[in-house]
N, C-alpha and C positions, 0 to 999 in steps of 0.2 A: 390711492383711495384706501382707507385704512378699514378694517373689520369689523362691522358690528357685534359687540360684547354685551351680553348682559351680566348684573354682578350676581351676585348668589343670594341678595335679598328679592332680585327681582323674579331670579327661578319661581314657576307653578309648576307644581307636579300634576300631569295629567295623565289620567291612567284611564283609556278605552275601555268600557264592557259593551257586550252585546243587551239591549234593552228588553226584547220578547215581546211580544203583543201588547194591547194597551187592555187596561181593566175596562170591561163593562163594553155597552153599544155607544154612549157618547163619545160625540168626534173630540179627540185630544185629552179623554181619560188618560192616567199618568199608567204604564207599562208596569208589571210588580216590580222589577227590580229597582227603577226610579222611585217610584213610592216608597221601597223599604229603604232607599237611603234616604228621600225624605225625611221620613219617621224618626231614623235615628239621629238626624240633625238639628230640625226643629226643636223648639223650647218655647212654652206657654210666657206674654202672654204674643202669640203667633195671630197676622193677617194674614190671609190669601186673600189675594186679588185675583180675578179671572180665572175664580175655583172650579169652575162646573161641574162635574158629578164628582170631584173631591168631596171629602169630610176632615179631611187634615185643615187644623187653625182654628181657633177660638172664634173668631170672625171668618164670612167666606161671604166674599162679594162677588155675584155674577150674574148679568142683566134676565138673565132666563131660567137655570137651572134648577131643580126642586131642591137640592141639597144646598144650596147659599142660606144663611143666614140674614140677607141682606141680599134683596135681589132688584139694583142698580147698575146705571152707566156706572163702571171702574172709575174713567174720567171723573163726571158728577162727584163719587165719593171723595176721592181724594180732595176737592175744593172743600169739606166742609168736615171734615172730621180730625179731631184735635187732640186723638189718644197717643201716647207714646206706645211699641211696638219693638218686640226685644226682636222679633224677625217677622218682616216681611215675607210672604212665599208667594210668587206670580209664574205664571206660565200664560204669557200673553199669546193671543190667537197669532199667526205672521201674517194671515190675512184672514178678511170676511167676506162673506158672500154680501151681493147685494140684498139681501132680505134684511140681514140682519144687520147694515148700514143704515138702511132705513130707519128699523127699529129702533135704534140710537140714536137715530136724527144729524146724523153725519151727512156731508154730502154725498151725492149716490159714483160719483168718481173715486172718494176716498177709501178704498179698500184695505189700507194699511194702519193698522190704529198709529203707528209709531212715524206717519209721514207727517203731522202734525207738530211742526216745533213747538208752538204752544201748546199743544197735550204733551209731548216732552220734557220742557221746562217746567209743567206745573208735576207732573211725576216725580222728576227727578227732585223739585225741593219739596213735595211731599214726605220723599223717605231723608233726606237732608234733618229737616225739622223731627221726624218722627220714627225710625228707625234705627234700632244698631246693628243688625245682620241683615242681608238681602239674600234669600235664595230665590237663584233666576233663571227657568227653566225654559227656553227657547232655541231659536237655530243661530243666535248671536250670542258672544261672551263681552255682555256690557261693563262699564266701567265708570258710574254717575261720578261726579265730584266727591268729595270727602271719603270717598270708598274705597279700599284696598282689596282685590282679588286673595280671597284666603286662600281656598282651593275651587279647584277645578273638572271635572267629569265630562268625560266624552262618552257619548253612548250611538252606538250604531244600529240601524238596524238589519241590515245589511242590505246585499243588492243594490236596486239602483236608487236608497230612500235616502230622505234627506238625516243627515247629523245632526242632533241634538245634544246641546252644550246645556249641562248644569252648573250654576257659578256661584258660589258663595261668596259675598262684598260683606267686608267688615268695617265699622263706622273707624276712621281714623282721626284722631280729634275732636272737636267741641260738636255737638248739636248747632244750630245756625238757628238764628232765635228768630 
């Protein structure tokens, strides 16, 4: 059985920091240290999707939160908006309460926004059609089609909490029309 290799275009560099508390009283505010790498990543003109008490992005879509600019289902938006988008920025919830399944009108089992292959599919060719950078702030390091992993950020926080993976995907090839 022979070795698995990868070549040296396929290396990411992943370099751990410790994240430090999250900004503000809303659940899933971004940590300062996340946020200042945010900051110096993004570039106008910038969406966030499942912004909540963020203010980073031109646009900030989030079905509740006072600081959205746009305060809809994620899902919803993405079927109907038709702007191009030099970066996407999301930090999708990894699960919901039932309160706010409701609220959305999911059904009251679906806890997961990302258990949905079709909320997937219409995601993933949202930023296909409309994106060239994805920064994606979650406990998964995804990898939609046409996207290449630029780099990479592990943030802990330590003890027994869960890892959060930053991922910058960068458009490789044509837009998908």
């Amino acid at each position: 059985m022979g070795a698995f290799v990868l070549s040296e275009e396929e290396l990411i560099e992943v370099k751990p920091e410790f994240m430090g508390i999250q900004n503000g009283d809303y659940p899933g505010a971004f940590p300062p240290k996340v946020e200042d790498r945010i900051k110096k990543v993004v570039a106008s003109p910038c969406l966030h999707l499942f912004s909540g008490s963020s203010k980073i992005g031109d646009e900030r879509i989030d079905w509740s939160n006072t600081n959205a600019t746009i305060k809809m289902n994620v899902f919803d938006f993405v079927k109907h908006d038709n702007r191009d988008w030099n970066f996407i920025l999301l930090d999708p919830p990894y699960a919901m309460s039932e309160r706010n399944v409701e609220a959305l009108g999911y059904d009251r089992h679906d806890t997961f926004p990302w258990s949905s292959k079709k909320r997937r599919d219409s995601f993933e060719l949202f930023i296909q059609q409309h994106a060239e950078n994805v920064l994606w702030f979650d406990i998964i390091s995804p990898r939609p089609p046409g996207f290449d992993k630029y780099k990479t950020w592990l943030y802990m926080k330590g003890g027994y909490s869960t890892v959060r993976v930053l991922t910058w995907l960068k458009r490789k090839g044509e837009r998908l029309i």
